[in-house]
KEDO-919849 format. One record per residue (C-alpha): chain; residue number from 1; x, y negated, z. Coordinates in Angstrom, 2 decimals, decimal comma. Each point is the difference from the previous one (the first is absolute). Example, Ala and Ser with C-alpha at 12.3 -4.5 7.8 and 13.67 -1.06 7.14 Angstrom:
// KEDO-919849
['A'; 1; [12,30; 4,50; 7,80]] ['A'; 2; [1,37; -3,44; -0,66]] 
***
This chain:
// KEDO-919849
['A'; 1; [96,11; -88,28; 91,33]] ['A'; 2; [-3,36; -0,57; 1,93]] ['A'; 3; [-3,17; -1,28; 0,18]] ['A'; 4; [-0,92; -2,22; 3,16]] ['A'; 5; [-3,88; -0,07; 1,36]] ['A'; 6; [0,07; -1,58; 3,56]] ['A'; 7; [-3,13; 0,68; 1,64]] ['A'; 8; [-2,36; -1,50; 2,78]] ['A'; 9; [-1,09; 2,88; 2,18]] ['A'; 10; [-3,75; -1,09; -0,06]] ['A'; 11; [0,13; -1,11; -3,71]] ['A'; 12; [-0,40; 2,64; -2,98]] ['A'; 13; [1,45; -2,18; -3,12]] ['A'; 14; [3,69; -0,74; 0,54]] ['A'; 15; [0,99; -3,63; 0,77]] ['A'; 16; [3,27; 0,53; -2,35]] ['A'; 17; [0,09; 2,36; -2,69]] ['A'; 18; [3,35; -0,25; -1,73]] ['A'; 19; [0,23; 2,26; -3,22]] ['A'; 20; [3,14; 0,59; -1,54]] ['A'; 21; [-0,75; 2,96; -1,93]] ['A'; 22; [-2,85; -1,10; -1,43]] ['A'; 23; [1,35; -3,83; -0,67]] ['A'; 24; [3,49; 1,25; -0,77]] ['A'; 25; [0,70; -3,65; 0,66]] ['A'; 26; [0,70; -2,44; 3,32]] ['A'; 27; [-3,17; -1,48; 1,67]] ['A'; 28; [0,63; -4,31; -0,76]] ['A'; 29; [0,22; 0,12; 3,58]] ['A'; 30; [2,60; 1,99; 0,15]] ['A'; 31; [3,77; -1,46; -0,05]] ['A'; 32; [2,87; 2,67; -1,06]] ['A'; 33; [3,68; 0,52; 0,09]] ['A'; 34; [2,88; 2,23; -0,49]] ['A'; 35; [3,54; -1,22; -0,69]] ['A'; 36; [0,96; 2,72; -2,23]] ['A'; 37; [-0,84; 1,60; -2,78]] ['A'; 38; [-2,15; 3,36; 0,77]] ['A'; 39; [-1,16; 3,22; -2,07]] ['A'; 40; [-3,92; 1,13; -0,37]] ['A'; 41; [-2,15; 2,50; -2,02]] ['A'; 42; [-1,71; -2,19; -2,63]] ['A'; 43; [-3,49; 1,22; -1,77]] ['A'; 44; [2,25; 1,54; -2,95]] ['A'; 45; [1,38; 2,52; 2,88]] ['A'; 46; [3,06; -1,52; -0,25]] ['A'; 47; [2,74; -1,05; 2,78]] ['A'; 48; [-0,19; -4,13; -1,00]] ['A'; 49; [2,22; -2,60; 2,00]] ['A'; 50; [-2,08; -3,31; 1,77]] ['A'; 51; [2,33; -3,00; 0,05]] ['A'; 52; [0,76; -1,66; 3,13]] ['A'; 53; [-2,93; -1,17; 2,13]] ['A'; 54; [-2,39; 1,92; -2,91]] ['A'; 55; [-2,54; 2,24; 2,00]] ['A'; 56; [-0,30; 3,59; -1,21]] ['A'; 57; [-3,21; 1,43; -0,92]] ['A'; 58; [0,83; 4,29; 0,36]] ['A'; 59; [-2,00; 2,43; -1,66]] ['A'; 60; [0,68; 3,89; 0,27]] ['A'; 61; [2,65; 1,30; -2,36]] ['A'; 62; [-1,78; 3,13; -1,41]] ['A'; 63; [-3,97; -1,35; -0,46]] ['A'; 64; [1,16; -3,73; 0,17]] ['A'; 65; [-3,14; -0,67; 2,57]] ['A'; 66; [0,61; -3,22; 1,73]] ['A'; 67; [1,57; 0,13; 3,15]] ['A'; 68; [-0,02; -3,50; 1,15]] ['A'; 69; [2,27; -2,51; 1,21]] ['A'; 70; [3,92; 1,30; 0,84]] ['A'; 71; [1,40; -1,74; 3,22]] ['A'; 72; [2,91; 2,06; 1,19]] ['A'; 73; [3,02; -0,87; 2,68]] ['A'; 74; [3,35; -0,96; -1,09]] ['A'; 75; [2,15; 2,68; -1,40]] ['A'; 76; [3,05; 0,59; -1,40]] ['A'; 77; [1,08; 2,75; -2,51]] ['A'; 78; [3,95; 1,52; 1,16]] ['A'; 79; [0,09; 1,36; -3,32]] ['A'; 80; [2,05; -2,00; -1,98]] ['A'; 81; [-0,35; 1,22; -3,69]] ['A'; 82; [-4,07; 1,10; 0,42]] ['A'; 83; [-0,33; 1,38; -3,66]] ['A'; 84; [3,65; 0,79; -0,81]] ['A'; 85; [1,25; 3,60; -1,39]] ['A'; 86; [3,08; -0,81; 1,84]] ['A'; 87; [-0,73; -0,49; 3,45]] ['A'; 88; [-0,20; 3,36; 1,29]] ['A'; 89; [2,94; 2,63; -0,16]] ['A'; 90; [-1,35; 3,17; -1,50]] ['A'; 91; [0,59; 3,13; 0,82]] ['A'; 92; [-0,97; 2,72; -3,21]] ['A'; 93; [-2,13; -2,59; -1,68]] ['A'; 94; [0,57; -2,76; -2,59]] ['A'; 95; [-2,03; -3,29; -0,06]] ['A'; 96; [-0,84; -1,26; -3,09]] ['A'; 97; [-1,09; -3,48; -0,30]] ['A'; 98; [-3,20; -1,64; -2,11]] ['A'; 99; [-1,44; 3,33; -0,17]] ['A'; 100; [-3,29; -1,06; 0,04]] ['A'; 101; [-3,15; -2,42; 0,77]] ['A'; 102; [0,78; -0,73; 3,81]] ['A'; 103; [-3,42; -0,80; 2,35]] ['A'; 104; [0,90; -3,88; -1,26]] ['A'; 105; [-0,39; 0,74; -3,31]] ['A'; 106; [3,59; -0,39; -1,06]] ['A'; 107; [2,09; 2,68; -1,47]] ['A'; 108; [2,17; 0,29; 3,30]] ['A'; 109; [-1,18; 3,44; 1,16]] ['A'; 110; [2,93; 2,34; 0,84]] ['A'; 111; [0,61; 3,39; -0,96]] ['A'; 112; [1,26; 2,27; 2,73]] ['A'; 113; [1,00; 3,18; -1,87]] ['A'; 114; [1,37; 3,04; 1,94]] ['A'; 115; [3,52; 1,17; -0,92]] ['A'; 116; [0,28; 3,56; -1,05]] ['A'; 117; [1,89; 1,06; 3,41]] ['A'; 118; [-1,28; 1,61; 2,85]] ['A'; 119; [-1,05; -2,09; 3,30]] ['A'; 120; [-1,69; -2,44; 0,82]] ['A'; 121; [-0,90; -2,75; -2,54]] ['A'; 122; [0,06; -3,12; 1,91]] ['A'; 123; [0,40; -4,27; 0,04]] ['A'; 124; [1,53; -1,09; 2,81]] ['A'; 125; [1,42; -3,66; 1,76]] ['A'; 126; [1,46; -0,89; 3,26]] ['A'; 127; [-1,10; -3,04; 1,60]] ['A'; 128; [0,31; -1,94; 2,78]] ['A'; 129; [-3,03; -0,13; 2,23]] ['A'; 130; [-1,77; -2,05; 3,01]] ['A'; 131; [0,48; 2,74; 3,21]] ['A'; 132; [-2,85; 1,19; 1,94]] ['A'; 133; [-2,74; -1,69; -2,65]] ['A'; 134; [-2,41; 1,27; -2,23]] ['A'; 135; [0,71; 0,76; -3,52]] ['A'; 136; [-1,84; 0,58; -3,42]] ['A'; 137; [1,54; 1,23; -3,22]] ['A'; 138; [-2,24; 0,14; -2,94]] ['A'; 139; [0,82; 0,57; -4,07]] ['A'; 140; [-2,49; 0,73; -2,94]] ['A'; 141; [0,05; 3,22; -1,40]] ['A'; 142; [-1,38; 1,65; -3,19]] ['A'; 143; [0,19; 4,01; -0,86]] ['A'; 144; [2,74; 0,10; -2,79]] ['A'; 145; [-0,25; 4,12; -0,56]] ['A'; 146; [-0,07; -0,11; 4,17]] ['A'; 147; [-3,07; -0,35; 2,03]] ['A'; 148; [1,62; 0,80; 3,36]] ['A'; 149; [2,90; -2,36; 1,82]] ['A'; 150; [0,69; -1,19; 3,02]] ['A'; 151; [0,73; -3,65; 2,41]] ['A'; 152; [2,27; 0,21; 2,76]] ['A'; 153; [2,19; -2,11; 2,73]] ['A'; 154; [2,47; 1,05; 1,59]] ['A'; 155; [2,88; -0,91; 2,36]] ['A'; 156; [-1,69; -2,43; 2,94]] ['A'; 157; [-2,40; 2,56; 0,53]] ['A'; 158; [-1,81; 2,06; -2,72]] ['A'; 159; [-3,30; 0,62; -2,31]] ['A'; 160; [-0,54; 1,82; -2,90]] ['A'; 161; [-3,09; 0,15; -1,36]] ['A'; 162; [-1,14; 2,33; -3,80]] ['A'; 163; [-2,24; -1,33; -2,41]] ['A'; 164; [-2,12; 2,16; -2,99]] ['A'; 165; [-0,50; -2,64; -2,90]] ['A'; 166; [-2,47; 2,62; -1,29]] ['A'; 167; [-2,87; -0,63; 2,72]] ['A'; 168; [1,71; -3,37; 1,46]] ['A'; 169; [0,69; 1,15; 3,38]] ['A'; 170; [2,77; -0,34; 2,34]] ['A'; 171; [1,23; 2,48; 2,90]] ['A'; 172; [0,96; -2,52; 3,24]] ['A'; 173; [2,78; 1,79; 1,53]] ['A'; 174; [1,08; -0,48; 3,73]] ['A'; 175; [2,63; -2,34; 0,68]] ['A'; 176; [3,27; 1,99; 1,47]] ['A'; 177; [3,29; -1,13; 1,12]] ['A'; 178; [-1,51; -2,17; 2,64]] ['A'; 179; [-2,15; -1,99; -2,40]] ['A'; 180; [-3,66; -0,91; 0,96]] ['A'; 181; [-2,98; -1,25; -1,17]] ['A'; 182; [-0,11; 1,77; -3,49]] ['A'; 183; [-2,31; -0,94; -2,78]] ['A'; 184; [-0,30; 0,14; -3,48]] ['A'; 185; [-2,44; -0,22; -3,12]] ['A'; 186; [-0,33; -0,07; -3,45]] ['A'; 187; [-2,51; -2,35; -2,49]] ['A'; 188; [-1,26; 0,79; -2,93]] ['A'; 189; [1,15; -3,05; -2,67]] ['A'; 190; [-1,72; 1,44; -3,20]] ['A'; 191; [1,78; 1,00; -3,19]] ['A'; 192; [1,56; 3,03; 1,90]] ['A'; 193; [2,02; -2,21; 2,07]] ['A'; 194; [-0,28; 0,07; 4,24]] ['A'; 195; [1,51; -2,24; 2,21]] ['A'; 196; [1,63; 2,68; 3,26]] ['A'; 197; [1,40; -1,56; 3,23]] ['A'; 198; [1,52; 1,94; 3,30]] ['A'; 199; [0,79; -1,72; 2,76]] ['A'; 200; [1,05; 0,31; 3,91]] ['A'; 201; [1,52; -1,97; 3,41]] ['A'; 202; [3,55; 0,31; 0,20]] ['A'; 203; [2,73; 0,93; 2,25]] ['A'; 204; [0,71; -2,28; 2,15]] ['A'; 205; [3,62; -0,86; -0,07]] ['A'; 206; [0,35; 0,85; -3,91]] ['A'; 207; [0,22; -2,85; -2,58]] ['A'; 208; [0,84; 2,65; -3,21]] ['A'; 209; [-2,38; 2,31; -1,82]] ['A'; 210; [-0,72; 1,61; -3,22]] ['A'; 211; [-2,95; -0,24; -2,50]] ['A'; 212; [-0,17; 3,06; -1,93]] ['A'; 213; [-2,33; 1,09; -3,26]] ['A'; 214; [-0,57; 3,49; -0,91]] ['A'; 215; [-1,13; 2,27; -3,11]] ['A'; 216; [-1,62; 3,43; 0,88]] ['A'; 217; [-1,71; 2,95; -2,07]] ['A'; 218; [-2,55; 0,54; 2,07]] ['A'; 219; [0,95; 0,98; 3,26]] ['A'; 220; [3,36; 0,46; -0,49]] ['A'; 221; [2,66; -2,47; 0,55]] ['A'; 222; [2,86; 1,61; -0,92]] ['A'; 223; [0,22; 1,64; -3,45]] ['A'; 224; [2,28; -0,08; -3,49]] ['A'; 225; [-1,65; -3,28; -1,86]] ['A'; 226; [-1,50; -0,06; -3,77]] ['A'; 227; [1,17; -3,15; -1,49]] ['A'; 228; [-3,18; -0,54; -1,85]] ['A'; 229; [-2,02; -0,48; 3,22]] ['A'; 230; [0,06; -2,73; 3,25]] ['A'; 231; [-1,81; -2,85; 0,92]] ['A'; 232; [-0,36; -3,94; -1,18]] ['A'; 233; [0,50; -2,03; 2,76]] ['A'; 234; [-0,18; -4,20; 0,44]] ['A'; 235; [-0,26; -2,13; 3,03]] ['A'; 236; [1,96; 0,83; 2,84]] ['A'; 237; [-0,46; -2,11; 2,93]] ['A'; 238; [1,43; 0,25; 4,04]] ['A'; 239; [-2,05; -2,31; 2,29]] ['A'; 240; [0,34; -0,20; 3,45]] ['A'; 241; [-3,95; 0,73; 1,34]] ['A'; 242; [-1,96; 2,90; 0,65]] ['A'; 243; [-2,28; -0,11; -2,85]] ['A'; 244; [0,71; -0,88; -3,61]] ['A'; 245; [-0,86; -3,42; -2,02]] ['A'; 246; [0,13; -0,92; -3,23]] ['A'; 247; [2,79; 0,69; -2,28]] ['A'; 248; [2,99; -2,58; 0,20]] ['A'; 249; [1,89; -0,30; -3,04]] ['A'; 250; [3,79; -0,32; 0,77]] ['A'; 251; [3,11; -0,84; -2,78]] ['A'; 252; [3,86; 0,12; 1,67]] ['A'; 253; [-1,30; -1,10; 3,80]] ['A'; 254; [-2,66; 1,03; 2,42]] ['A'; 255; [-3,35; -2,01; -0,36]] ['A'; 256; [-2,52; -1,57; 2,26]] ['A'; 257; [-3,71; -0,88; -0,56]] ['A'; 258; [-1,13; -2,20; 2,53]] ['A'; 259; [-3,37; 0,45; 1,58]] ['A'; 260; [-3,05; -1,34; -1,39]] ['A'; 261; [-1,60; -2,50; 1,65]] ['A'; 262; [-4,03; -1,00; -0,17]] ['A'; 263; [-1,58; -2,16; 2,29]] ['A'; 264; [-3,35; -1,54; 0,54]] ['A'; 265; [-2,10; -1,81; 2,29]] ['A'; 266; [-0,94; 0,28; 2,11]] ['A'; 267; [-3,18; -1,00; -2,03]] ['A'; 268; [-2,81; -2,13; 0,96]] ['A'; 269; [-3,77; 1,50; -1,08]] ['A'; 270; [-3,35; 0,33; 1,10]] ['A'; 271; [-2,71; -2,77; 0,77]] ['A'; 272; [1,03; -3,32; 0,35]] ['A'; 273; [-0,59; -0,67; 3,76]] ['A'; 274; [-0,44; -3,74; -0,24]] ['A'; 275; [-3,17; -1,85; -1,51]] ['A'; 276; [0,81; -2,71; -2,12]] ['A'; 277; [3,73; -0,66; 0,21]] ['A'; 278; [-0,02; -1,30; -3,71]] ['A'; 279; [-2,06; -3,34; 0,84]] ['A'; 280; [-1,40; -0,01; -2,84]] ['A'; 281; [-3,34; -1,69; 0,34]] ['A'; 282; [0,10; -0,89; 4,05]] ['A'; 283; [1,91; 0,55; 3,39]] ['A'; 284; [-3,16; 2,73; 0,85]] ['A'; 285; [0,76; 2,77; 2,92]] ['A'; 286; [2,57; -2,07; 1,27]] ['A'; 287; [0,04; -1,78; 3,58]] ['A'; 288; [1,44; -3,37; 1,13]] ['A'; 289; [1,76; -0,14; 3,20]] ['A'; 290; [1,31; -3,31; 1,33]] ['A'; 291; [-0,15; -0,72; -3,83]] ['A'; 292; [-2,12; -1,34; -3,04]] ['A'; 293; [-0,14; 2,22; -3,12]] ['A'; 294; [-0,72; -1,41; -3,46]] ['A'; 295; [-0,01; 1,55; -3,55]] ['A'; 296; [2,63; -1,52; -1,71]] ['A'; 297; [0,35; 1,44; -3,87]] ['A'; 298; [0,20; 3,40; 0,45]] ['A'; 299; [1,63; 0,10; 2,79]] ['A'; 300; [-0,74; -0,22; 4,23]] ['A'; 301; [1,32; -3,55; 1,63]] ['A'; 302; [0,43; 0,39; 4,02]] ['A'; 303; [-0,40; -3,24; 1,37]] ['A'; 304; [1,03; -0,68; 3,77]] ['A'; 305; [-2,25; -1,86; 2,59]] ['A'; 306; [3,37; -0,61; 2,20]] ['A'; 307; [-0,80; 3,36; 2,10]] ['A'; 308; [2,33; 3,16; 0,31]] ['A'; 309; [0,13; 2,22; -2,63]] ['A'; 310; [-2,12; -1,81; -2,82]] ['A'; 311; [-0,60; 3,23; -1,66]] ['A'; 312; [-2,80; 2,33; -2,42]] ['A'; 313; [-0,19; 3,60; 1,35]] ['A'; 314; [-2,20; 2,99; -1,27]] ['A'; 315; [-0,71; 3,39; 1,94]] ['A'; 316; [0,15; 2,93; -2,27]] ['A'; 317; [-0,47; 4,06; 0,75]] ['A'; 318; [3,44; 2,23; 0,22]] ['A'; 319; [0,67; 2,83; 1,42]] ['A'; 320; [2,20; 0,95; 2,87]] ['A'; 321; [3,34; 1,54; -0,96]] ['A'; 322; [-0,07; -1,10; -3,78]] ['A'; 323; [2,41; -2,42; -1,59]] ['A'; 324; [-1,44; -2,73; -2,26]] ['A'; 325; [1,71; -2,90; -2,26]] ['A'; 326; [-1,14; -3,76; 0,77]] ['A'; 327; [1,08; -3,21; -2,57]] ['A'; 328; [-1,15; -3,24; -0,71]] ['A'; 329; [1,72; -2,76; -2,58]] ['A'; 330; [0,37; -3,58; 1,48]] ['A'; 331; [-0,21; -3,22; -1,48]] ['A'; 332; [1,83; -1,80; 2,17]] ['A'; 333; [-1,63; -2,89; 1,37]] ['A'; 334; [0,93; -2,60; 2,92]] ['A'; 335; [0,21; 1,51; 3,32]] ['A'; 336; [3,26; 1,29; 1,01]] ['A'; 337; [-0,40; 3,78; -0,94]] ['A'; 338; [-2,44; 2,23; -1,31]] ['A'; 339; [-0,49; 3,78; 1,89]] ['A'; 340; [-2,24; 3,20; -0,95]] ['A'; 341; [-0,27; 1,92; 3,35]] ['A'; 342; [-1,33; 3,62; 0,32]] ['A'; 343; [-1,65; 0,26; 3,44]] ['A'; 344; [-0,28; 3,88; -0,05]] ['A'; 345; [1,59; 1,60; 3,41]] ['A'; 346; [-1,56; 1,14; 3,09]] ['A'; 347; [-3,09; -1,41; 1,02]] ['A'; 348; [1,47; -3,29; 2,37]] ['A'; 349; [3,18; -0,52; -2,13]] ['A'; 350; [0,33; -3,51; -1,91]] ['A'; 351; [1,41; 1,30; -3,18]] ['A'; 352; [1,54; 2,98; -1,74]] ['A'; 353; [1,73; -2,11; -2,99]] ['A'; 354; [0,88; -3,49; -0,96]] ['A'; 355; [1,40; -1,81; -3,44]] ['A'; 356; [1,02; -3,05; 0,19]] ['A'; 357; [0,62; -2,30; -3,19]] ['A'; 358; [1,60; -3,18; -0,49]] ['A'; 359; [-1,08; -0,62; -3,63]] ['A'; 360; [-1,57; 1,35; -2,93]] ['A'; 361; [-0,24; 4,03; -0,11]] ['A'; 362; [-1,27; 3,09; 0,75]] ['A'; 363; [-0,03; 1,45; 3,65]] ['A'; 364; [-0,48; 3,85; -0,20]] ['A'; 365; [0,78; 2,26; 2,65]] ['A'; 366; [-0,72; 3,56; 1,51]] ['A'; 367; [-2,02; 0,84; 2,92]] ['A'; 368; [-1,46; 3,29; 2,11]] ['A'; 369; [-3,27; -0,63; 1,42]] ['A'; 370; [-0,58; 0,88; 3,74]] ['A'; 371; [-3,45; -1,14; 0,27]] ['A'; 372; [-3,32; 0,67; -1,96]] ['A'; 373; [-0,82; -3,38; -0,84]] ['A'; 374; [3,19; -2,78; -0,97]] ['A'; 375; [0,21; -3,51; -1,15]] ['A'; 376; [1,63; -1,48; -2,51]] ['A'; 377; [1,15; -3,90; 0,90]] ['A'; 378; [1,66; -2,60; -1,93]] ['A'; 379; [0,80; -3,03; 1,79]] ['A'; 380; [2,48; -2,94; 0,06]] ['A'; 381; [1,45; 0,93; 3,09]] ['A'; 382; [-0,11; -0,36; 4,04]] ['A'; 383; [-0,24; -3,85; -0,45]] ['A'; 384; [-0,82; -1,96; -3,04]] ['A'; 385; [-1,50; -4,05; -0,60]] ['A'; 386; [-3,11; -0,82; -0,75]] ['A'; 387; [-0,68; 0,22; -3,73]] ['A'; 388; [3,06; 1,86; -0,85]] ['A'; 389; [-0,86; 2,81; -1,89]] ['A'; 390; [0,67; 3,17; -1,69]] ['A'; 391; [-1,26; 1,72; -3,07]] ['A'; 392; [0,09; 3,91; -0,74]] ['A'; 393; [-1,50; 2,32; -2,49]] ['A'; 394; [-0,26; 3,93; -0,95]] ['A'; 395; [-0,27; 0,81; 3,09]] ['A'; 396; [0,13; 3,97; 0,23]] ['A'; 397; [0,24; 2,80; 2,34]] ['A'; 398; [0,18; 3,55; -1,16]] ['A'; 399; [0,87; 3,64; 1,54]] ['A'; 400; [3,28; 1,29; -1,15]] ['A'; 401; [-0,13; 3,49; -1,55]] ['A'; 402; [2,62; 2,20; 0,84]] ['A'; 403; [2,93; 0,72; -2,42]] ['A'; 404; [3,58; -1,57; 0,82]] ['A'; 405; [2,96; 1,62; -1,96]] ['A'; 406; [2,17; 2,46; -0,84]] ['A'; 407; [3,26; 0,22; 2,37]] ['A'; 408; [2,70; -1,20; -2,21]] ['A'; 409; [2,85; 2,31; 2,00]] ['A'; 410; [-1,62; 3,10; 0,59]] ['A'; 411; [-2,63; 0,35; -2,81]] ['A'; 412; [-2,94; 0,40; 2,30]] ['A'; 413; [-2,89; -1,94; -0,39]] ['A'; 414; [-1,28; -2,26; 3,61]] ['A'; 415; [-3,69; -1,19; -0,61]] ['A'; 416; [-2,15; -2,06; 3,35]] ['A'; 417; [-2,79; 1,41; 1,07]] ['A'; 418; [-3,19; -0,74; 2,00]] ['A'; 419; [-1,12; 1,41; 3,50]] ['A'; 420; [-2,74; -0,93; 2,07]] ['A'; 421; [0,92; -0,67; 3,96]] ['A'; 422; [3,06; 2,12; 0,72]] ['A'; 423; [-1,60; 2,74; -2,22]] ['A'; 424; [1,52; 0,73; -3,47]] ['A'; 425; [-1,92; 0,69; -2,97]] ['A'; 426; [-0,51; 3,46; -0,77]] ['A'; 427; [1,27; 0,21; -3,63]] ['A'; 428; [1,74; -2,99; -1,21]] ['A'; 429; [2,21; 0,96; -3,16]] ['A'; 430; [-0,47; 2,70; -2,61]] ['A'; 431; [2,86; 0,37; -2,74]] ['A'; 432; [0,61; 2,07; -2,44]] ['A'; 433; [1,02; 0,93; -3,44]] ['A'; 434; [-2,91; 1,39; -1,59]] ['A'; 435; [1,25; 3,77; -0,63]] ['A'; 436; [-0,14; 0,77; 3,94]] ['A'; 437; [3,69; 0,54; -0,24]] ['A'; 438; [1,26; -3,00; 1,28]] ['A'; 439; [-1,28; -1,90; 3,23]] ['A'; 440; [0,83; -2,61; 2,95]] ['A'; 441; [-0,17; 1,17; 3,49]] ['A'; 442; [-0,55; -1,89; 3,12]] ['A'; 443; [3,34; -0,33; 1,37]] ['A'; 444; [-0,87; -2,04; 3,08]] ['A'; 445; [-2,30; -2,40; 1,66]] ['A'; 446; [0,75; -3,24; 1,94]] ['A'; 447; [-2,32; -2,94; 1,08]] ['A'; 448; [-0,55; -1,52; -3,26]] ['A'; 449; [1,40; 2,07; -2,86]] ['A'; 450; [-0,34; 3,45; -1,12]] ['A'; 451; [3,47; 1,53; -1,88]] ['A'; 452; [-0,14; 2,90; -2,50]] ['A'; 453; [3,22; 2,05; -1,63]] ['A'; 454; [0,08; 1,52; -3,39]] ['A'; 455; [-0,88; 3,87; 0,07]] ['A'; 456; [-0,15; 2,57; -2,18]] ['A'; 457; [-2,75; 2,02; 0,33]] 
***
C-alpha cells in the first residue's frame, strides 16, 4: 500500500508521481491482477472482499484514512475453519457463536467466556507446520469483561507474547525452545476490536506445533474464571511469513490469496525529441541521403536514387546512460522492406537498433543512448531500385521514465532507473504509505535496475 515518486537526482518535480491514497483508484496506465479473491479495509472501516483481479484500495481500520493501493505476496491461511466456534479445543472456556458484529460487519463475532474453574482459560489447535520457516498467527480480539489475554506458539520452537486491550499494546516475548526470530504486534481495527499476531522461525527438523489463545485478569494467567467475563474473538489465520497480511477467510479447507500483481511501463514522457514526425504540412528537418523526399498526404515518401541505403535521418540530443522509446507507422510502399534504425552507440559504431518491416505497421522499439547526439534513420534497406519507395509517419522518439512492475512471486516491486557514465543516481525511488509507517527499502543495486523489499518501519 504505497505511493511511488521516482526521481531524477538533478530534477526537483518527480517524473512519476503515482497516488494511490489520494486516487484510491489504478492510474489508466496501470494493468492489474490477482487470481483470487482478497480482503481490504473499505472507507466504512470495514474488512470488504475484492473479486478476482479487482485491485484493493486500503484505508486504516480505526480513522479510515486512505492507505493506498494493497499489493501483497501469495499466502495461504492453514486455518481451516477461520471464523468457526469449533475449531479450537477449549480448555475452561465456552465459545459461543454469532455473538456479535465481527470487524466485517456480520454477526459472526465469538464469545470466549471463561469457565468457572481454576487455570488457565485457553483456545488451543495442533497443526502441522513448514520446519525451520517463519510463522505468523494473528486473530481479532475485542474486551468481552477481559481487557488482558494472550497469543502464543508453541511446539517447533516457542513465543508468547501479552496484549492489554485497554491501551492496545502488546508485550513481544522471546522466542524459547530453540525458536528464533520472534515478533509480534497488535492493530487497532476500531469498534473495540484489534487484530494481534505472534510469530517466530522454527525448529528445524519439526513439522508439528500448536497455536494457542489465552484469557488473563490482568497479569495473571492462572486463576478460578467468572463466567460472565472473556473475550470476542473472529479471524484466525496461520500463514507461513514473517509478517502478517490481510485477513484470509477460510470455510472446511485452508485458503490461498494469490499475490497481486500491477504493472506498468515502462512509460514513455517528456519532450518529443524529433521535429516534425507527423508530416503534416512538409518533410522539414529531415535529410535525404542517396534518396528523394516528397510530401505525400500527411505522410513522408523515401524515394531511392539506386544508392545504398536510400534513407531520411534526423540527429536529436540524449543523454548518455538513459533509455528512450523510438516508433514510426509505415505505409508500405514498393521497395522490398521498410526499417527505422536508432544510430545511438559509441561514437564510430554504425547502429545501436534496427526494425525492419515487410508491410504495413508500426516499428517501435527500445534503446539506451551511448552518445550525446543520435540519429534516427528510416530507410528501405542496404540496396533498393531506383524509384522504389517507402512512406512513414509519426515518427517519435521519447525518454522512458522509470517504473516497470511489481514482482508477481515475491511481492516486491523492480522499477529501471537512470545513471549517468558508470555512476548511479543518487536517489532514484521514494515509496511510501503516507502515515510514515510503512516504506520500501533499497534492497540492492545492479547495472540497470534498482530492487526494493517491503519494510515495516
Amino acid at each position: 500500500m504505497f505511493r511511488g515518486v521516482g526521481l531524477r537526482k538533478s530534477v526537483e518535480q518527480p517524473v512519476l508521481d503515482l497516488n494511490f491514497a489520494a486516487a484510491g483508484a489504478l492510474d489508466s496506465r496501470i494493468t492489474f491482477s490477482r487470481g483470487t479473491s482478497a480482503t481490504f479495509v473499505g472507507s466504512n472501516g470495514l474488512i470488504q472482499t475484492a473479486g478476482n483481479n479487482v485491485a484493493r484500495f486500503d484505508h486504516d481500520p480505526a480513522t479510515n484514512t486512505p492507505k493506498g493501493l494493497l499489493v501483497e505476496e501469495a499466502r495461504t491461511n492453514l486455518v481451516t475453519d477461520s471464523e468457526s466456534n469449533t475449531y479450537f479445543n477449549a480448555t475452561n472456556v465456552t465459545q459461543t457463536a454469532t455473538a456479535g458484529t465481527a470487524p466485517d460487519g456480520s454477526n459472526t463475532a465469538i464469545a470466549m467466556l471463561e469457565t468457572s474453574a481454576t487455570g488457565n482459560h485457553t483456545l488451543s489447535k495442533w497443526m502441522t507446520i513448514s520446519d525451520n520457516a517463519a510463522l505468523c498467527f494473528s486473530f481479532f480480539v475485542k474486551a468481552n469483561g477481559r481487557t488482558d489475554g494472550a497469543v502464543e506458539f508453541y511446539g517447533a520452537g516457542g513465543i508468547f507474547n501479552v496484549f492489554d486491550l485497554s491501551n492496545g499494546t502488546i508485550s513481544v516475548g522471546t522466542p524459547y525452545s530453540s525458536g528464533t526470530d520472534g515478533f509480534g504486534g497488535i492493530e487497532d481495527y476500531g469498534n473495540g476490536w484489534f487484530r494481534v499476531h505472534c510469530g517466530l522461525t522454527t525448529v528445524s527438523g519439526d513439522t508439528s506445533g500448536t497455536i494457542q489463545i489465552r484469557v488473563r485478569d490482568g497479569s495473571a494467567g492462572s486463576y478460578a474464571g467468572d463466567t460472565s467475563k472473556g473475550l470476542y474473538i473472529w479471524g484466525f489465520q496461520l500463514e507461513q511469513g514473517s509478517f502478517l497480511t490481510s485477513y484470509i477467510k477460510t470455510t472446511g479447507a485452508s485458503a490461498t490469496r494469490n499475490a497481486d500483481v500491477a504493472t506498468m511501463g515502462p512509460t514513455t514522457g517528456g519532450t518529443e525529441l524529433v521535429t516534425n514526425g507527423t508530416f503534416d504540412t512538409d518533410v522539414s528537418n529531415w535529410t535525404a541521403s542517396s534518396s528523394t523526399l516528397s510530401h505525400q498526404s500527411g505522410k513522408l515518401r523515401v524515394t531511392s536514387n539506386g544508392g545504398q541505403y536510400a534513407q531520411a535521418n534526423q540527429n536529436f540530443s540524449t543523454v548518455i546512460g538513459r533509455r528512450y522509446r523510438v516508433s514510426a507507422d509505415v505505409d508500405f510502399g514498393t521497395s522490398t522492406n521498410a526499417r527505422v534504425q536508432i544510430n545511438a552507440g559509441p561514437e564510430g559504431s554504425t547502429f545501436t537498433a534496427v526494425q525492419t518491416l515487410t508491410g504495413d505497421g508500426t516499428a517501435s522499439f527500445d534503446f539506451t543512448a551511448e552518445r550525446v547526439t543520435s540519429t534516427v534513420i528510416l530507410h528501405l534497406g542496404q540496396t533498393s531500385s531506383n524509384g522504389e519507395y517507402q512512406e512513414f509517419d509519426n515518427v517519435s522518439v521519447r525518454e522512458l521514465y522509470p517504473f516497470e512492475e511489481y514482482n508477481p512471486s515475491e511481492g516486491t516491486m523492480v522499477c529501471e532507473f537512470e545513471r549517468v557514465g558508470n555512476t548511479a543516481y543518487d536517489y532514484v525511488w521514494s515509496l511510501e504509505d503516507g502515515t510514515g509507517e510503512e516504506s520500501m527499502v533499497v534492497l540492492s543495486l545492479n547495472a540497470t535496475h534498482v530492487y526494493f523489499s517491503h519494510r515495516a518501519s
